[in-house]
C-alpha positions as CSV (number, residue, x, y, z in Angstrom):
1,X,0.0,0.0,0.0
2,X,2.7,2.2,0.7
3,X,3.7,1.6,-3.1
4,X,0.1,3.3,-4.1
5,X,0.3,5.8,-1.9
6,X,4.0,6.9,-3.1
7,X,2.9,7.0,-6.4
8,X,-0.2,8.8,-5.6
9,X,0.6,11.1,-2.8
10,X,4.0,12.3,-2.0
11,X,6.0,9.7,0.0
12,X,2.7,9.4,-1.3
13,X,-8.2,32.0,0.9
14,X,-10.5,38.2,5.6
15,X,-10.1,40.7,2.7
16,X,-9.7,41.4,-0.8
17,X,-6.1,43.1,-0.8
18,X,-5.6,46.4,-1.2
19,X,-2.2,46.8,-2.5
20,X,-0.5,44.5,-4.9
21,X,1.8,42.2,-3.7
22,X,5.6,43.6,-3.8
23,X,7.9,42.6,-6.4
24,X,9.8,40.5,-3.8
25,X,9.0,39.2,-0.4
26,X,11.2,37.7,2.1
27,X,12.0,34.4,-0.1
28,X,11.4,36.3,-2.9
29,X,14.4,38.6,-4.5
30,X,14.5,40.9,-7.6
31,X,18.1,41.4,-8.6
32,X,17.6,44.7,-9.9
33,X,14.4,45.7,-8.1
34,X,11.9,48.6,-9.7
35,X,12.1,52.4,-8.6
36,X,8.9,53.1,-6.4
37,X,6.9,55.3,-8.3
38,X,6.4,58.5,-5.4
39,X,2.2,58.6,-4.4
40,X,1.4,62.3,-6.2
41,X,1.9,64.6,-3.0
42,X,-0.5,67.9,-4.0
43,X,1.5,69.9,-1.6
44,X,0.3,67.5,1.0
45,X,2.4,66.7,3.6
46,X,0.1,63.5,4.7
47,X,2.2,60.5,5.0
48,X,0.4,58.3,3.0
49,X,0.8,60.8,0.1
50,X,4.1,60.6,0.4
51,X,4.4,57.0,0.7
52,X,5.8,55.4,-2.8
53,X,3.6,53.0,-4.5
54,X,4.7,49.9,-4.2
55,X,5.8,48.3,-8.3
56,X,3.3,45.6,-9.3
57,X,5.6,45.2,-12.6
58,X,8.5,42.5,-12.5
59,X,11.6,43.8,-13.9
60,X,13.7,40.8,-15.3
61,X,16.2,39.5,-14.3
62,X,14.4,38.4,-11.3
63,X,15.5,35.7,-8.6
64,X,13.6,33.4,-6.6
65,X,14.4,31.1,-3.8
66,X,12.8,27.5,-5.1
67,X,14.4,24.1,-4.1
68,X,16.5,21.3,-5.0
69,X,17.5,17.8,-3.5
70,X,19.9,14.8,-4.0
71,X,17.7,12.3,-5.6
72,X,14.0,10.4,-4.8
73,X,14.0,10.6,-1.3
74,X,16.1,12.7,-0.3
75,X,15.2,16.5,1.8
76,X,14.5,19.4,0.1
77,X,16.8,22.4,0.2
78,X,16.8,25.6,-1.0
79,X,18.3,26.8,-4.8
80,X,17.5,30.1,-6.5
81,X,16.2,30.3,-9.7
82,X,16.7,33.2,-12.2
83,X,14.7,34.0,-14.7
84,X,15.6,37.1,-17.8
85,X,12.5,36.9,-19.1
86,X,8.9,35.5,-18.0
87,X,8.8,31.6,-18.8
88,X,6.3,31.1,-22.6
89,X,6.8,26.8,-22.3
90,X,5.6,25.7,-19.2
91,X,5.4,22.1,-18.5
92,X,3.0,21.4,-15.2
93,X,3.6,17.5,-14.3
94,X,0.1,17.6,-12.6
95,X,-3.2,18.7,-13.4
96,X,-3.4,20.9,-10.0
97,X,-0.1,22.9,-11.3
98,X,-1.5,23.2,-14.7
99,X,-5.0,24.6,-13.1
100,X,-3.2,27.3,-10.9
101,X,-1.4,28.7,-14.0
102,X,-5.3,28.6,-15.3
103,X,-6.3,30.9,-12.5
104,X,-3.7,33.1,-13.3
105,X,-4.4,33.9,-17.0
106,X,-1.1,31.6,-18.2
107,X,-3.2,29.1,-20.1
108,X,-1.2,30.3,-23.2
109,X,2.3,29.8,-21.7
110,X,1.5,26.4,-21.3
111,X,2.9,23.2,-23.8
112,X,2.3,20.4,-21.6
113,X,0.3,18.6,-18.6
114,X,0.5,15.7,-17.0
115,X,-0.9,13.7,-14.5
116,X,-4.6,13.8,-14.8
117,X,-5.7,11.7,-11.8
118,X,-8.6,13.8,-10.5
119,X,-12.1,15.1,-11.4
120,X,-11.1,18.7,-12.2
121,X,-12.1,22.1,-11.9
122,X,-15.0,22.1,-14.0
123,X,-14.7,26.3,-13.5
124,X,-11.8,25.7,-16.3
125,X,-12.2,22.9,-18.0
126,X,-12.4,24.5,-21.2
127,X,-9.7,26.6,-20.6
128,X,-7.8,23.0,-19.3
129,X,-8.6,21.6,-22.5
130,X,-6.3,24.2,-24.5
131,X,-3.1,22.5,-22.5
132,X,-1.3,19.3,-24.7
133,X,-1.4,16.5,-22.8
134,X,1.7,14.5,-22.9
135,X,0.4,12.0,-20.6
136,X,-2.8,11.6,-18.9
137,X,-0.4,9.3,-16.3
138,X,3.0,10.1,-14.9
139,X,5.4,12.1,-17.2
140,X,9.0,10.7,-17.9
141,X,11.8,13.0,-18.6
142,X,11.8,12.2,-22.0
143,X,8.4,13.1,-22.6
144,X,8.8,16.4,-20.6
145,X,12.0,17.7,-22.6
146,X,10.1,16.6,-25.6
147,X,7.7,19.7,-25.0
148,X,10.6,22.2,-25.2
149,X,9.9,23.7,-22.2
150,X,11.7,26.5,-20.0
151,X,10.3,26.0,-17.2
152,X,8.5,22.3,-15.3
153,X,6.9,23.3,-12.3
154,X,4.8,21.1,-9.8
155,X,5.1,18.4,-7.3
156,X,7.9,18.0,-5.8
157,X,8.3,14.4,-5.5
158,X,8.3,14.0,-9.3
159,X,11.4,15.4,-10.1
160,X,12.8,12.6,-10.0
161,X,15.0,10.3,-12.9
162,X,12.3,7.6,-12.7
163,X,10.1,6.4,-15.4
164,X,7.7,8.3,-13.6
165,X,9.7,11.2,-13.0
166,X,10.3,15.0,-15.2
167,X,13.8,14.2,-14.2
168,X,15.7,16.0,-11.2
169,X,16.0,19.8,-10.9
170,X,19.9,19.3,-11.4
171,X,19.2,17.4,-14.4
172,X,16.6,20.1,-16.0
173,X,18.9,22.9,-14.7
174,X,21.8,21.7,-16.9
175,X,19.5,21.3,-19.7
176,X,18.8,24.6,-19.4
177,X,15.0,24.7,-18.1
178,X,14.1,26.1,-15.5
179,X,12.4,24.8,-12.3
180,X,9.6,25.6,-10.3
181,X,8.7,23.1,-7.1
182,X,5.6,24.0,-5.9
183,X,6.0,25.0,-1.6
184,X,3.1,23.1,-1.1
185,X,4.6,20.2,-2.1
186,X,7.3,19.7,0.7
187,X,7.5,18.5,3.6
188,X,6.7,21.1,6.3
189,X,4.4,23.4,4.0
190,X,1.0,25.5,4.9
191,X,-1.9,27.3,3.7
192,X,0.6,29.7,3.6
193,X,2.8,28.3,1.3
194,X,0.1,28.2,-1.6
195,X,0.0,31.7,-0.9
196,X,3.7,31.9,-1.5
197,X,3.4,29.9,-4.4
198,X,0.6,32.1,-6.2
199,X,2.7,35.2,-5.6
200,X,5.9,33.7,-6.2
201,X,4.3,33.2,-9.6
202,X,2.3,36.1,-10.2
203,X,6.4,37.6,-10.2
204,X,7.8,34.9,-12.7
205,X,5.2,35.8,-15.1
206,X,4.8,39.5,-14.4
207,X,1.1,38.9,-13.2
208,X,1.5,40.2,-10.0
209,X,-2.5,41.9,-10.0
210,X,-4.1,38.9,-11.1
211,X,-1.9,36.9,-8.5
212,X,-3.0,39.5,-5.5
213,X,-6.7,39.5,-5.9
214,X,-6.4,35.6,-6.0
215,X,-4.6,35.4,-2.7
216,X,-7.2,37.7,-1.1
217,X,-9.7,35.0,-2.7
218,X,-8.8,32.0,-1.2
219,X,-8.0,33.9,1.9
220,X,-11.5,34.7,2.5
221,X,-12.5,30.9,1.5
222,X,-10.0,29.9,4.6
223,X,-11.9,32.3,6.5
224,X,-15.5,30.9,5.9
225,X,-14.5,27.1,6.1
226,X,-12.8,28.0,9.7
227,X,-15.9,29.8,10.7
228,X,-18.5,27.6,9.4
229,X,-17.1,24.8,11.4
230,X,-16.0,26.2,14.5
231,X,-18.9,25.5,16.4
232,X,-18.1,21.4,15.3
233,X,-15.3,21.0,17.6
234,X,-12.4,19.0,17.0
235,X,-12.1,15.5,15.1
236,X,-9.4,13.1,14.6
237,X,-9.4,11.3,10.8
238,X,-7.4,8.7,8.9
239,X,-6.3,8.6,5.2
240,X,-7.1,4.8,4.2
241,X,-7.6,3.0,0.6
242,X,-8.3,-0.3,-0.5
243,X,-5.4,-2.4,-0.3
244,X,-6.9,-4.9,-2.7
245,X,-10.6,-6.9,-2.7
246,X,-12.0,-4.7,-0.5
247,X,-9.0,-4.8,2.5
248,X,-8.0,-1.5,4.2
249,X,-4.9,0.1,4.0
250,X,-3.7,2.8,6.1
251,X,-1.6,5.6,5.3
252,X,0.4,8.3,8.0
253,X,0.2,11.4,5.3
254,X,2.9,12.4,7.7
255,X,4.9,14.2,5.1
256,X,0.8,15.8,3.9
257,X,1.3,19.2,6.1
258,X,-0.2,21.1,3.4
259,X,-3.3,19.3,3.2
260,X,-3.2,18.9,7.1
261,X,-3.0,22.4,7.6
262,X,-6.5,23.1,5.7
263,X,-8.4,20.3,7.3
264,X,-6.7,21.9,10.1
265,X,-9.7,24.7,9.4
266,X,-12.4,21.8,9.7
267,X,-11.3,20.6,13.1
268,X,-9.6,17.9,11.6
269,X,-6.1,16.3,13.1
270,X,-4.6,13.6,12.0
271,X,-4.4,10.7,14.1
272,X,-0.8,9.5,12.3
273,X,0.6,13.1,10.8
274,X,3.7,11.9,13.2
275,X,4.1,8.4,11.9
276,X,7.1,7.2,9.8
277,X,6.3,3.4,8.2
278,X,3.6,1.5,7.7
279,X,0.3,1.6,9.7
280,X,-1.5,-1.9,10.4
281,X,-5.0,-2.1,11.1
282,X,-4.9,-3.2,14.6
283,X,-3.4,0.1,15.3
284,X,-5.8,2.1,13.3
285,X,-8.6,0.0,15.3
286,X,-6.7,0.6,18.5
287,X,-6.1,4.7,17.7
288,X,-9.9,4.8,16.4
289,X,-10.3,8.0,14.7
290,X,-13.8,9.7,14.4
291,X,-13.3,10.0,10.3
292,X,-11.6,8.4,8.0
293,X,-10.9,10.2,4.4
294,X,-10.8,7.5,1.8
295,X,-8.7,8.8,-1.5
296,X,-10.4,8.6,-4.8
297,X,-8.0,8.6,-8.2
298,X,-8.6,7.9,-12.0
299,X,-8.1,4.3,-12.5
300,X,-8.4,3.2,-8.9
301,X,-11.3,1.2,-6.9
302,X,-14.8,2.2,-7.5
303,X,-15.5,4.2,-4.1
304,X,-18.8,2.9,-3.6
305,X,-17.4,-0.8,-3.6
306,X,-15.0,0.1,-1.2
307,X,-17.4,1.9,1.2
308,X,-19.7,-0.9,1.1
309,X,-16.8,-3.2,1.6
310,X,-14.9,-1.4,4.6
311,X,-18.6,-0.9,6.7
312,X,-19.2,-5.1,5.8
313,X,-15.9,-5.8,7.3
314,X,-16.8,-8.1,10.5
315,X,-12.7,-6.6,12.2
316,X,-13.6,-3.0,11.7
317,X,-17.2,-2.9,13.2
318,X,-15.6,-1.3,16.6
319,X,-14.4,1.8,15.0
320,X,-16.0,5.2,15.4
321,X,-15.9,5.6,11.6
322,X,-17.7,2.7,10.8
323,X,-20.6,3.0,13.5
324,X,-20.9,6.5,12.6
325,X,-20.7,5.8,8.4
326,X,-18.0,8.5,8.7
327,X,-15.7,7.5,5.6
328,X,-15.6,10.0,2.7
329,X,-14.0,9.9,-0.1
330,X,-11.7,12.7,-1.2
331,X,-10.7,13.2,-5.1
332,X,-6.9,13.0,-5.4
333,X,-6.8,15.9,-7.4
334,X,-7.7,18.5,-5.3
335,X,-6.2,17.0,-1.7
336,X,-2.8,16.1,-3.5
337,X,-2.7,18.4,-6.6
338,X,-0.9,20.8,-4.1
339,X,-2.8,23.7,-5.2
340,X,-6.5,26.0,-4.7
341,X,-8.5,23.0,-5.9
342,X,-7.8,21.3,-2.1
343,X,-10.6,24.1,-1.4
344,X,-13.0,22.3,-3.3
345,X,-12.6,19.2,-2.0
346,X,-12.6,21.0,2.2
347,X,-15.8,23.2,1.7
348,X,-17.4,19.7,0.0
349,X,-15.9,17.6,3.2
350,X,-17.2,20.1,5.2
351,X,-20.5,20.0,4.5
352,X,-20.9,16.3,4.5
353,X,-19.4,16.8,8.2
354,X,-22.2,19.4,9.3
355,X,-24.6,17.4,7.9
356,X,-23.7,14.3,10.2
């Protein structure tokens, strides 16, 4: 099971802003950064007239702080990236990459996707449908540097030289592309690392508006899962599958901080998120979390014949879960796409929570 899960989940959103985002934040450097236009003054002497406005205009070449490692498996660390121009051959080796560069008005930049193990945001679909698709599975390097690209971006546990891997940010480096690895996508990330991401991006691409208004977007969804649920109280859940005929696996998501962070808004903790190895199912019966979140991918187990074979089985009638019919399925895509889509799949959980 731990060979599913590491194949499909790394191993496996109160205001509108006001100002633009700067041209670099604390990760975030422009190596030669834009003169502040000076606020008009009128003869004014009011501070905020003779603030300077801050640039919303990336002047190239910019630097960013990304990441690299030393092959599958291996920590992240940081590497900066430089880019002379904004990227025009994107490759996104998932669907939830290629859909943020969607919500940014990048659909054009775009000359590859791969990955397409979810349902989608039907919200772009069309716009989705623009993007080649050089594999509706896995990329390999060879397909990816097919594309031409300058820049891969996405998940990081697929830069990797695999059969299923773009190839390893050295690797693409050398060749010349460039590399994005999306923050929510290693260990240790947040909510607030898809924030970083979205501006870090609305920078490369000199889209820093559209990037802003986005943030303050999805900020304000934060906001309203966190307050629509309050009131629930706190729950402890489970990530499980079907191991085969209808037998439970069980697995940590110990390195998933991003995703636990945002059920973190639901009440939700995870009852393994400190875990290391494999998980049997005497200790998930002895643990006995309220939910359990069953993951749902293109390809895998019909859902249904798992739920009706995990609420059957005679060794897991003393858990909470079961009693309670508290299994849901989540769509891979939007919990381990690394991007806004996980808001889909929270405010859908949510309401199947509040109607229990």
């Amino acid at each position: 099971m731990r060979h599913v899960f590491k194949r499909y989940a790394p191993l496996m959103v109160v205001l509108l802003m006001a100002v633009m985002i700067a041209a670099c934040s604390s990760n975030t450097k422009n190596e030669n950064a834009a003169a502040s236009t000076a606020a008009p003054t009128n003869n004014s002497n009011t501070a905020a007239e003779e603030t300077a406005a801050p640039s919303t205009k990336t002047v190239y070449p910019l630097t960013i702080e990304n990441f690299t490692n030393s092959g599958e498996g291996t920590e992240w660390k940081a590497k900066s990236q430089t880019f002379d121009k904004a990227p025009e051959k994107v490759v996104a080796n998932t669907q939830g990459a290629a859909e943020l560069l969607i919500k940014l008005g990048l659909t054009d930049k775009m000359v590859g996707v791969a990955a397409l193990y979810g349902a989608g945001d039907p919200a772009v679909q069309e716009e989705f449908k623009k993007i080649p698709v050089i594999s509706k599975e896995y990329a390999s390097k060879e397909l990816v540097v097919g594309a031409s690209p300058d820049l891969v971006m996405g998940r990081s546990d697929l830069y990797a030289d695999a059969d299923w891997g773009v190839g390893t940010v050295e690797g693409l480096n050398e060749l010349g592309i460039k590399t994005f690895v999306q923050n929510t996508s290693v260990k240790g990330a947040t909510l607030d690392s898809l924030y970083k991401d979205i501006e870090q991006l609305g920078q490369i691409f000199d889209v820093q508006e559209n990037a802003a208004a986005y943030i303050g977007e999805l900020k304000q969804r934060a906001q309203t899962l966190k307050d629509n649920t309050a009131a629930s109280g706190e729950k402890t859940f489970a990530y499980v599958s079907d191991g085969g005929n209808g037998a439970i696996a069980i697995y940590s998501g110990n390195v998933d901080t991003f995703a636990g962070d945002v059920l973190g808004l639901l009440g939700l903790k995870n009852s393994f998120g400190t875990v290391t190895g494999d998980i049997s199912k005497e200790q998930l019966i002895a643990t006995n979390p309220d939910v359990l979140l069953l993951s749902v991918y293109t390809g895998g187990v019909n859902p249904e014949e798992t739920l009706k074979a995990f609420y059957a089985d005679p060794s897991l009638q003393s858990l909470n879960a079961i009693k309670n019919k508290t299994i849901y399925p989540v769509d891979f895509n939007q919990f381990w796409g690394y991007s806004y889509s996980i808001f889909d799949g929270a405010e859908k959980l949510a309401s199947e929570l509040l109607a229990k």
